[in-house]
N, C-alpha and C positions, 0 to 999 in steps of 0.2 A: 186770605190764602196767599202762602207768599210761591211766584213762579220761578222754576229751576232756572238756573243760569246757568244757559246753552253756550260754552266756550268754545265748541265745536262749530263750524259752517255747514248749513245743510249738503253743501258740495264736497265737503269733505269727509260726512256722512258716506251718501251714495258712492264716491270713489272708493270709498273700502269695500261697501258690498258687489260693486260692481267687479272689485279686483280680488275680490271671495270666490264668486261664481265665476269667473273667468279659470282663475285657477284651477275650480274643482274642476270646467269643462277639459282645460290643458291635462289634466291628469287623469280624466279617463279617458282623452284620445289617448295618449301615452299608453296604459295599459292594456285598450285596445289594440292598439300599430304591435306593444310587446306578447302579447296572446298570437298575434298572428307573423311574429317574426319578420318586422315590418317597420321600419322608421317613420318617423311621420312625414319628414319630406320626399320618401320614396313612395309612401300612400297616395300622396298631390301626386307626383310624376306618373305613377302607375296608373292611376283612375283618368289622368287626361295627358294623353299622347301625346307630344310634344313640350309640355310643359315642364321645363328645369328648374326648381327652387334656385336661387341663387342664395350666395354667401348673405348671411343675414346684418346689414350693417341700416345706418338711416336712408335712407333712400335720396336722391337727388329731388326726387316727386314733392316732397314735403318743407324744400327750399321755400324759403319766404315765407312761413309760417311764423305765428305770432303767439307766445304764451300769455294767457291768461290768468294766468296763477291756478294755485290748487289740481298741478297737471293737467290743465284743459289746454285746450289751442283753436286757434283760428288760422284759416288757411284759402287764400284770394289768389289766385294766380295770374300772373304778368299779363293775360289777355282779360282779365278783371272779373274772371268766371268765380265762383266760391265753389271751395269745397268741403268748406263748412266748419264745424265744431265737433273736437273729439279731445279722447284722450289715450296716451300710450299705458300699454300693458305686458313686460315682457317679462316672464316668469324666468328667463335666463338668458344670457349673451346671444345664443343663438334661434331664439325665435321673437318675432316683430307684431302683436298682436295691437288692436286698436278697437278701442268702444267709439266708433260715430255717433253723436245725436241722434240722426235720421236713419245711415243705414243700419245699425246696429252693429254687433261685435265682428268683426275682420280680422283672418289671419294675411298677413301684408310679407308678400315676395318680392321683393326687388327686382325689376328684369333686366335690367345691368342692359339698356338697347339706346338708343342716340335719342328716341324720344323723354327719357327718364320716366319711363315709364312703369306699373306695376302691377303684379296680380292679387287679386283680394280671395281671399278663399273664403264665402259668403258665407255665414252660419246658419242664418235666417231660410236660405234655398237651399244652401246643401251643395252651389257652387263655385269656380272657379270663374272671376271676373278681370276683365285686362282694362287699363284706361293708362291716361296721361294728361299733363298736366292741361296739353293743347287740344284734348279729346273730351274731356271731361264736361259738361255728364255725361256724354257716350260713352259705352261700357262693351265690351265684347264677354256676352254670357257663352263659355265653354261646353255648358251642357247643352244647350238651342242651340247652340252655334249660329248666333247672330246677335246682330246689332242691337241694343238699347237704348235708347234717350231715357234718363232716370230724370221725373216731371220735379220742378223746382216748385216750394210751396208759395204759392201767390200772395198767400198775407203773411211770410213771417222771410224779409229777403234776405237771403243767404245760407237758408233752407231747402229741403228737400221733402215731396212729401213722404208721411210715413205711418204705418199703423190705420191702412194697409202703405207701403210702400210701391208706386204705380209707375210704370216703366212704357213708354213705345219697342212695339218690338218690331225692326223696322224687313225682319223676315216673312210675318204673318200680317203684314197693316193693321196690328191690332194691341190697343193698351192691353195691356198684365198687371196684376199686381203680386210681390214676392214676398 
């Protein structure tokens, strides 16, 4: 039995499907946000008070970042923290979308503030999360409106856990998971 010859990378497999499904979800927010007469960044701003999408460009947050090839990346930050493995996904100039390993797919706001800081709009929870680069894994979840520690995975270092994904929530003294 002769075996197919796979010229493809399994990683470049799943990047297509992943950036399948991303898409299809960008487009029914879109159709959504357009049924209800609603942009999608005035959606984020309207559902959490104070928060202003900024101009969609790469963020300062993701300085120092290291490509892996096949669109992946690794990302350690100056106080030696990780913030892991991902890949970008932007269906147009003006939106910043990202598949994390761990936390799964994120819409990425830039919040243009001195910390380089940025908002993730969580797909997984259904929230609005704030960090930076000198915060991280501290997370400021918008919906609780409180503190996070997102638990780093103990046997895989530079990870996070996931599936379930388990958080300190440092309002209630009590692990979460999202």
């Amino acid at each position: 039995m002769k075996t197919p010859n796979m010229k493809k990378p399994l990683l470049s497999v799943t990047t297509k499907l992943i950036r399948t499904k991303l898409l299809s979800l960008t487009f029914l927010a879109c159709v959504l946000c357009s049924a209800n007469n609603v942009s999608a960044q005035n959606a984020y701003a309207g559902t959490y008070p104070g928060f202003m999408p900024a101009t969609p460009t790469h963020p300062e947050f993701y300085s120092g970042e290291i490509s892996l090839g096949s669109g992946w990346y690794y990302l350690q930050f100056a106080n030696g923290t990780p913030f892991g493995y991902y890949a970008y996904f932007s269906p147009d100039e003006s939106q910043l979308f990202i598949y994390h390993l761990d936390m799964g797919f994120e819409r990425v706001f830039d919040a243009n503030d001195a910390n380089h800081g940025i908002f993730f709009y969580d797909f997984a929870s259904r929230s609005v999360f704030y960090t930076s680069p000198n915060t991280f894994p501290y997370l400021y979840d918008f919906s609780l409106n409180a503190w996070l520690y997102y638990l780093p995975d103990a046997n895989n270092p530079g990870r996070y856990s996931h599936d379930p994904r388990w958080f300190y929530n440092f309002a209630t003294g009590q692990w979460i998971n999202l």
